[in-house]
MITIMAR-23575 format. One record per residue (C-alpha): chain; y, z, x. Coordinates in pm, whole numbers, plus 50000, padded with zeros to 5 digits. Example, Ala and Ser with C-alpha at 12.3 -4.5 7.8 and 13.67 -1.06 7.14 Angstrom:
BEGIN
{"A",{49550,50780,51230}};
{"A",{49894,50714,51367}};
***
This chain:
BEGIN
{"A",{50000,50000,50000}};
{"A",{50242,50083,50267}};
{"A",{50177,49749,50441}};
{"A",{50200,49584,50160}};
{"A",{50535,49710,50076}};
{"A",{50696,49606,50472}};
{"A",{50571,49275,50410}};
{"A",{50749,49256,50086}};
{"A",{51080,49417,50226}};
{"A",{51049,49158,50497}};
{"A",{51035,48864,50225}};
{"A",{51275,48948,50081}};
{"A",{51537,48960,50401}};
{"A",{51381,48668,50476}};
{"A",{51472,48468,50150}};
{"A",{51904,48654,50140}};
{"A",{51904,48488,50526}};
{"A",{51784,48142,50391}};
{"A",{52099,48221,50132}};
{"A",{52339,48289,50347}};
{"A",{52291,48054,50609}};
{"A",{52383,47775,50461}};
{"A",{52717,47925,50292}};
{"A",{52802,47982,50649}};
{"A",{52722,47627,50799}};
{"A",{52954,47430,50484}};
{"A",{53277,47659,50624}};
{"A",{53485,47325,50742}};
{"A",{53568,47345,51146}};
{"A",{53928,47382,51291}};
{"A",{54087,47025,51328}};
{"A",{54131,46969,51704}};
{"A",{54245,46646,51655}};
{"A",{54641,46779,51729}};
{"A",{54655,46961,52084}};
{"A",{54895,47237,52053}};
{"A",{55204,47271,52285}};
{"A",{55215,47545,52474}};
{"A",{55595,47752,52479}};
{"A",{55658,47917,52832}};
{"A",{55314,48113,52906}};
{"A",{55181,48231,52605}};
{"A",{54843,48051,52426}};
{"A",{54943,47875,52106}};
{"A",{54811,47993,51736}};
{"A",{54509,47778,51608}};
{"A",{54640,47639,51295}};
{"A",{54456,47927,51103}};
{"A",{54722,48195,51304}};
{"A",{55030,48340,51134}};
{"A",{55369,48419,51265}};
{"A",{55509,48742,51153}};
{"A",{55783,48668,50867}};
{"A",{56006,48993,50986}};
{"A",{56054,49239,51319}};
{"A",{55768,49478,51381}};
{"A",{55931,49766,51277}};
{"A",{55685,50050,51219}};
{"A",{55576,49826,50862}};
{"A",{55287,49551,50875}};
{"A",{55445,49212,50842}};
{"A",{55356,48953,50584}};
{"A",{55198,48666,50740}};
{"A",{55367,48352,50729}};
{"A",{55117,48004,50825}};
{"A",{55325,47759,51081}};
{"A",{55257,47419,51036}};
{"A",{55118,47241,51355}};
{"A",{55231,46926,51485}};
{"A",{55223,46734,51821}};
{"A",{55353,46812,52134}};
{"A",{55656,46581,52234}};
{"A",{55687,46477,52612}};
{"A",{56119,46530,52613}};
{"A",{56138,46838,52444}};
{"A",{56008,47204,52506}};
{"A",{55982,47530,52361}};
{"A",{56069,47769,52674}};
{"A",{56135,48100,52488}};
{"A",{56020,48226,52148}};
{"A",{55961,48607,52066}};
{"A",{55774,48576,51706}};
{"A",{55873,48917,51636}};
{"A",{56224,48874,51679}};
{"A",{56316,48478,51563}};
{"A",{56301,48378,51187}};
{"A",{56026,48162,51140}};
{"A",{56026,47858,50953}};
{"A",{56058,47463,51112}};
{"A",{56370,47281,51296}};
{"A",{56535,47032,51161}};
{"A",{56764,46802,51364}};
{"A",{56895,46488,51533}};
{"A",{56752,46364,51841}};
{"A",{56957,46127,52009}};
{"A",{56881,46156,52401}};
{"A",{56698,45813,52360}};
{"A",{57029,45646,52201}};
{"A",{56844,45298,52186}};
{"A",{56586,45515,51979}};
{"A",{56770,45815,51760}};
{"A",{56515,45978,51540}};
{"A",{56568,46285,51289}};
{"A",{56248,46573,51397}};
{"A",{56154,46846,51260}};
{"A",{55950,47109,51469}};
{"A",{55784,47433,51408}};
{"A",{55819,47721,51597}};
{"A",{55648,47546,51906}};
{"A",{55859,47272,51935}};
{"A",{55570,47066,51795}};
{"A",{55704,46742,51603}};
{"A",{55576,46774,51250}};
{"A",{55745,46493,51094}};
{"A",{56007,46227,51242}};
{"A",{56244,45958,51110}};
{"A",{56328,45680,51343}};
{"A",{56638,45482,51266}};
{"A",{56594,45137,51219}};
{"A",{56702,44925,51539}};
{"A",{56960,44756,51314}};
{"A",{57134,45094,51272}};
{"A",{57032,45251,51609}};
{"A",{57403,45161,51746}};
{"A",{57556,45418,51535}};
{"A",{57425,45724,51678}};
{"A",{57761,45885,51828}};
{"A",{58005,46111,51759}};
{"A",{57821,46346,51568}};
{"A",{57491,46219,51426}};
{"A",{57431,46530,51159}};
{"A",{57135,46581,50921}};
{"A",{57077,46845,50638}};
{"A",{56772,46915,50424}};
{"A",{56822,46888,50061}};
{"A",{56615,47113,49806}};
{"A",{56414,46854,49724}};
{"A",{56294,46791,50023}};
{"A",{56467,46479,50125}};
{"A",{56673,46449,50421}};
{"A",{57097,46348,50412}};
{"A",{57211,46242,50755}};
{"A",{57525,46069,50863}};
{"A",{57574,45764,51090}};
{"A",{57878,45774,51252}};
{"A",{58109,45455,51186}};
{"A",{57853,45343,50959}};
{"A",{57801,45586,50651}};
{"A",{57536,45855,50528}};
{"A",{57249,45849,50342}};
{"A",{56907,45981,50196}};
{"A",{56598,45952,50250}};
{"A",{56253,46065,50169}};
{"A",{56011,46196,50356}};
{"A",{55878,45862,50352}};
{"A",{56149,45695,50554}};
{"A",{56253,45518,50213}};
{"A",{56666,45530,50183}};
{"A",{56710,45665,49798}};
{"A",{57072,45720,49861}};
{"A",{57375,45574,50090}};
{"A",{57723,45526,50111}};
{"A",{57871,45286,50357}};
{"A",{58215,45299,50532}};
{"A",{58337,45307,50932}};
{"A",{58570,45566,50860}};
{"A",{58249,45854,50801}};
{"A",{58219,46077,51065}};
{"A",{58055,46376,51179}};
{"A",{57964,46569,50825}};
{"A",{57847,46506,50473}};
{"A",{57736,46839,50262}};
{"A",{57531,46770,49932}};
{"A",{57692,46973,49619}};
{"A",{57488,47162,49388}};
{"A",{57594,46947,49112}};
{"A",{57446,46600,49262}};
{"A",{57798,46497,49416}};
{"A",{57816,46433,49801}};
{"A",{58155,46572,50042}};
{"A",{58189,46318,50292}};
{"A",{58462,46366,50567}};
{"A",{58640,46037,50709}};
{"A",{58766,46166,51032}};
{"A",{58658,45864,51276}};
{"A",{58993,45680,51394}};
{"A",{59164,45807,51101}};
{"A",{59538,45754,51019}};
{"A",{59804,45918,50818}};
{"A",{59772,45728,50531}};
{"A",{59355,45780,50511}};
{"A",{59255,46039,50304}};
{"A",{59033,46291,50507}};
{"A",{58765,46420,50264}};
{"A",{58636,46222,49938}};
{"A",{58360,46398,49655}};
{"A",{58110,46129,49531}};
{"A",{57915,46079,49241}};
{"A",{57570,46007,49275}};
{"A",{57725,45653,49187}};
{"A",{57907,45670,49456}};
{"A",{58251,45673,49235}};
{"A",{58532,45912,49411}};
{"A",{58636,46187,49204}};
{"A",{58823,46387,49417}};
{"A",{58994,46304,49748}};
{"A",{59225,46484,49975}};
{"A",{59529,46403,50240}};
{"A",{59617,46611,50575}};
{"A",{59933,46374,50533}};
{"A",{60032,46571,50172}};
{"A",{60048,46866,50395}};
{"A",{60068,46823,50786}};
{"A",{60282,46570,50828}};
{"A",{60516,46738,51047}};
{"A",{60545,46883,51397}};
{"A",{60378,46950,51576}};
{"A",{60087,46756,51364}};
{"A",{60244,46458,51338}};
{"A",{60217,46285,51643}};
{"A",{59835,46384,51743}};
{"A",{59632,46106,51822}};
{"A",{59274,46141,52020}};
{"A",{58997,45941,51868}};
{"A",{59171,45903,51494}};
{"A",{59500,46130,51366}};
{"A",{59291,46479,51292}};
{"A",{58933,46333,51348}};
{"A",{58839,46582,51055}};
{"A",{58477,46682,51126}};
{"A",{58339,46876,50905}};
{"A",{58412,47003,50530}};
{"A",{58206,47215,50297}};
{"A",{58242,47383,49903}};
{"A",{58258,47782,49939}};
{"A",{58174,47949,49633}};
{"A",{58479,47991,49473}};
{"A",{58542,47653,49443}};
{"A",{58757,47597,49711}};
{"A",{58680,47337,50018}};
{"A",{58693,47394,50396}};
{"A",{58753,47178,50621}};
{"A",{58756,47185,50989}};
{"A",{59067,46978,51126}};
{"A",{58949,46938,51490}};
{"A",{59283,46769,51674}};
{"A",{59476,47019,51509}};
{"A",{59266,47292,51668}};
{"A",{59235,47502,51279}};
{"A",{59027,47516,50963}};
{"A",{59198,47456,50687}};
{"A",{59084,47615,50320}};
{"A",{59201,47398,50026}};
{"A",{59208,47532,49625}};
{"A",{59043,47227,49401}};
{"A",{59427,47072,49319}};
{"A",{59393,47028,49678}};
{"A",{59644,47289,49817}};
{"A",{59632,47423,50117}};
{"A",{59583,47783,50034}};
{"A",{59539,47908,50400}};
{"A",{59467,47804,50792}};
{"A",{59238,47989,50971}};
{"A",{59232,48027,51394}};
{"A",{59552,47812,51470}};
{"A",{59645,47862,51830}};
{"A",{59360,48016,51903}};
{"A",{59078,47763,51812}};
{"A",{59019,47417,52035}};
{"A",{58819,47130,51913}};
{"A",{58649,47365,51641}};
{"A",{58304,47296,51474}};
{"A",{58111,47330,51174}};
{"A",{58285,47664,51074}};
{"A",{58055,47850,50735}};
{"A",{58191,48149,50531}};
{"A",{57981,48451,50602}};
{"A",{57962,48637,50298}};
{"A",{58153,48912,50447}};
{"A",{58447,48697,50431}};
{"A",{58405,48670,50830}};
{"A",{58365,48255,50992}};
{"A",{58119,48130,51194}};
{"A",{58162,47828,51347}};
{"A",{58216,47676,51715}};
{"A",{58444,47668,51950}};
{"A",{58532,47414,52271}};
{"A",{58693,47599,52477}};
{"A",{58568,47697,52806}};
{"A",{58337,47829,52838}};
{"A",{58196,47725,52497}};
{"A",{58084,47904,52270}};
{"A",{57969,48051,51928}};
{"A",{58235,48249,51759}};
{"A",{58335,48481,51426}};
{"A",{58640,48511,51329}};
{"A",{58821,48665,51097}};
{"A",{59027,48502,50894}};
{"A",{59288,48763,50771}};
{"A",{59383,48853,51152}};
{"A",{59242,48567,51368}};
{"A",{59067,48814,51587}};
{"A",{58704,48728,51689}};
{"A",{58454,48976,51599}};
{"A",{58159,48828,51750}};
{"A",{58092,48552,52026}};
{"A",{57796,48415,52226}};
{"A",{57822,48163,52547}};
{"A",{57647,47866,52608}};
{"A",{57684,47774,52956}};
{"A",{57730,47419,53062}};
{"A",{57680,47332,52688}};
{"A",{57881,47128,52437}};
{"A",{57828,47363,52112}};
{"A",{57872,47163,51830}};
{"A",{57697,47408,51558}};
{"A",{57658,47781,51454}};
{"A",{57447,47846,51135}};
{"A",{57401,48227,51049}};
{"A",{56993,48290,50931}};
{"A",{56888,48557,50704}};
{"A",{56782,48803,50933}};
{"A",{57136,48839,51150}};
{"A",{56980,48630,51394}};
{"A",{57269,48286,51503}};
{"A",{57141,47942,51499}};
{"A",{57328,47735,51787}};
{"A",{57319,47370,51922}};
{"A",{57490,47285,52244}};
{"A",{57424,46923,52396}};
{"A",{57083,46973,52519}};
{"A",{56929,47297,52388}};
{"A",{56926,47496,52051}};
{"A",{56876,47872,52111}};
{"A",{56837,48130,51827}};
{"A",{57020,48464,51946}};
{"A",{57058,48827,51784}};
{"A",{57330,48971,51736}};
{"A",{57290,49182,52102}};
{"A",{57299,48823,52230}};
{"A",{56901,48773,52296}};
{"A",{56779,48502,52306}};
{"A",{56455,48486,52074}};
{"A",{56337,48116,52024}};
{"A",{56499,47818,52266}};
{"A",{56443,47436,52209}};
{"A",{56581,47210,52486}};
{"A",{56528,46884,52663}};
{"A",{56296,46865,52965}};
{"A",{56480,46653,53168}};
{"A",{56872,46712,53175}};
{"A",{57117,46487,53085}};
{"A",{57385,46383,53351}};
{"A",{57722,46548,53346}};
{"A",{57959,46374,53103}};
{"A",{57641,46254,52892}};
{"A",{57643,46525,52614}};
{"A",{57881,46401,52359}};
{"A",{57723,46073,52358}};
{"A",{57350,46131,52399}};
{"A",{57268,46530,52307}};
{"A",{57207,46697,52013}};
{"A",{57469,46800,51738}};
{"A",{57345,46996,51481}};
{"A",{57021,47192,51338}};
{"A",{56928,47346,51041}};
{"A",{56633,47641,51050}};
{"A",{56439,47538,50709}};
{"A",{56273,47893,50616}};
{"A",{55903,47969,50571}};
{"A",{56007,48248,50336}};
{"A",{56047,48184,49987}};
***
């Protein structure tokens, strides 16, 4: 009786194993088909890992999955402390190969998860200021200087454009379908600066630095168009910014068009890309030297926050949930804390010649979030 019973115990393990085995053996494999890239000496996640979605601080983080791409030969990841950058993927212009400028967007790796290349016909237009922005729907608006902006989907097909040679550096997508476009390239008094567009591209609203600035010591700038207005953008109380770079100020405009204030004269040069914190404080940058990444505030132009970029041309500041800054100088995008360390750094592997920035490096990047 006793033998009896082992042998039937036995069976029985026998026929869960025969169970279980092949469960096991249908579990798919990893897909090795992408190598991953490997950032400064640290093994890259299989495409199973996660990336913590906040700092380790004493509370388990919830895992966010990072999309893997392929590594790119030009471009590396150097630094990236997951615990300290907000993760999510890159989006931005590449234009160091200006007889091939591409839109990429890269995970935390630097990895190249998706790419547009412009089409050859259109390749010429790559500089000043080739910017991109992802729209909720998950198309892509970009600008081509001199030549106009447009939309596309993530299948490289244009769904939207507006041409004219006067566009240049910025066009910001409006909640309500419309499109700001800024016409700052070669631009003259007469010209108006900033236009709204329909989806249908009619122009519903328009505005003139010549209604307002057409004086001394405005009146007589000239370098590369009268202001060479670069960038412009709807703050929530309905009133527009814009960034009036040869006049060295940002200018905030109520929706008759008025010039309600100016924020930074005499102590801004060449300024970039400036966003309203919602502590009323700007971001934005600034070319002076060295340049930089500044906040200022607007009721007493005193700068309340700054990071250097040495021997960079910053073109763009972009604040990202966590407190963590978002900045693109001519050949590297670093994402910094507020104590100024660095915590994720994208940048070309071979350097670009001195004088080659403005015409061949990057301009702007947005941080697309992995948290909902």
């Amino acid at each position: 009786m006793v033998v009896k019973g082992k042998w039937c115990v036995s069976f029985a393990l026998l026929l869960a194993l025969l169970m279980v085995i092949p469960l096991a053996c249908t579990q798919p494999a990893p897909d090795a088909t992408k190598p991953p890239a490997t950032p400064a000496s640290e093994p890259a996640p299989s495409p199973s890992d996660s990336l913590p979605a906040t700092p380790k601080d004493g509370t388990e983080a919830t895992p966010v999955l990072m999309p893997r791409g392929t590594a790119d030969p030009d471009i590396v990841v150097d630094v990236y402390v997951p615990e300290k950058a907000w993760p999510g993927t890159t989006l931005l212009a590449d234009n160091h190969n200006t007889s091939r400028p591409r839109i990429i967007e890269v995970n935390m790796l630097g990895e190249i998860i998706w790419q547009y290349v412009v089409p050859s016909n259109l390749s010429q237009f790559n500089n000043p200021g080739f910017d991109v922005e992802p729209l909720p729907n998950g198309n892509v608006l970009f600008v081509l200087p001199r030549n106009g902006v447009y939309e596309i989907d993530r299948n490289g097909k244009t769904v939207w454009s507006y041409l004219t040679s006067k566009i240049s550096h910025d066009a910001d997508r409006l909640p309500n379908g419309n499109t700001l476009i800024v016409f700052g390239a070669m631009d003259k008094p007469e010209d108006p600066q900033i236009r709204e567009l329909t989806p249908k591209g009619e122009i519903i609203w328009a505005w003139r630095a010549k209604d307002h600035f057409d004086k001394s010591p405005y009146k007589d700038i000239s370098e590369e168009g009268w202001t060479h207005t670069n960038a412009v953008s709807r703050l929530p109380n309905g009133n527009t910014l814009v960034s009036l770079r040869n006049f060295g100020l940002i200018a905030e405009l109520d929706p008759q068009g008025s010039v309600i204030r100016t924020i930074g004269e005499g102590k801004l040069q060449y300024p970039h890309d400036p966003q309203m914190l919602p502590n009323g404080i700007m971001l934005l940058a600034n070319h002076n030297e060295p340049q930089r990444a500044i906040e200022i505030d607007p009721k007493t132009g005193n700068v309340a926050w700054e990071f250097i970029m040495p021997r960079q041309l910053v073109r763009d500041a972009n604040r990202l949930p966590n407190g963590n800054t978002l900045i693109t100088g001519s050949t590297r995008i670093a994402e910094v804390t507020r104590d100024g360390e660095i915590v994720w750094r994208l940048e070309l592997k071979t350097p670009l010649q001195k004088g080659e920035g403005p015409g061949r490096g990057f301009y702007k990047a947005e941080r697309i979030s992995a948290q909902k």
